[in-house]
N, C-alpha and C positions, 0 to 999 in steps of 0.2 A: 978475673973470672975466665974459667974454660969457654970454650963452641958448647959444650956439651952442657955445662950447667945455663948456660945463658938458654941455651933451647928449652930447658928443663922447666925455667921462668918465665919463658914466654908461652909455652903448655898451659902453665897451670895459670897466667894472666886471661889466656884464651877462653880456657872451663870457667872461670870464675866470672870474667863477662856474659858468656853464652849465660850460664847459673843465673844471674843477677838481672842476665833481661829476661829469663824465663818466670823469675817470680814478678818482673816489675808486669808481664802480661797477667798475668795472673790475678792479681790485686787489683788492674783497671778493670778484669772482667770483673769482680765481684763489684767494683765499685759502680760497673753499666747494670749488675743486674738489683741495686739494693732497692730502687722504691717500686719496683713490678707490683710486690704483694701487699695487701690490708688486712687487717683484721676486722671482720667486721659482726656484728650482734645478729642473728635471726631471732623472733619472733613470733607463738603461737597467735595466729589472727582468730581463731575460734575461741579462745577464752577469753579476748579481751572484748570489753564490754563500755560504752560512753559513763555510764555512772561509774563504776569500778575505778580506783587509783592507778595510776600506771602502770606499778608495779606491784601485784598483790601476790597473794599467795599462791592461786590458780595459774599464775602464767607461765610457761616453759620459756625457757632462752636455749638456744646455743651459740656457741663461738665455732667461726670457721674463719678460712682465709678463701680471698678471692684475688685473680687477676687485676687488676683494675684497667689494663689496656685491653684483656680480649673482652670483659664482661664489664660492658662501663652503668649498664641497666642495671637496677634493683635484686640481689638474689632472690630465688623462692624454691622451697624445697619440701619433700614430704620429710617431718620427722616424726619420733613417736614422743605424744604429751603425756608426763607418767601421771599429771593431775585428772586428765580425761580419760585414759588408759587407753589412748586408739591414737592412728597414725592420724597427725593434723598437717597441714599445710603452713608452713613458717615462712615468713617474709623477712629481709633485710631493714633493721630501725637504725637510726643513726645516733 
């Protein structure tokens, strides 16, 4: 082998390291950011009612996601119940 191809190997050994530790950072970030997020169930609290089954027909749900390290409390939010037809306030159920 030449000066010249030997350098040419040692190039492309260099890119290929630098490449391989830029994905290996990469994949450890995904890997610190994977359990941040939850899914979790909201809840119409005006429709529900202590006789009524848990889950009847009246009751609105939605799904969102939350932080669970900035927001470790309960969610609550206004959303709109299409069985009441007005903005209700919805709780986080588990």
């Amino acid at each position: 082998m030449s000066n010249d191809t030997k350098r040419k190997v040692i190039i492309q050994n260099s890119f290929l390291k630098l490449y391989n530790r830029k994905l290996y950072i990469n994949v450890l970030i995904k890997m610190a950011k994977k359990g941040t997020r939850v899914v979790v169930t909201l809840e119409c609290t005006e429709a529900r009612t202590s006789s009524e089954p848990r889950r009847s027909n009246g009751i609105s749900r939605y799904t969102t996601e939350k932080n669970k390290r900035n927001t470790t409390e309960r969610l609550e939010l206004k959303k709109f119940n299409p069985h009441l037809n007005k903005m209700t306030i919805h709780k986080e159920i588990k």
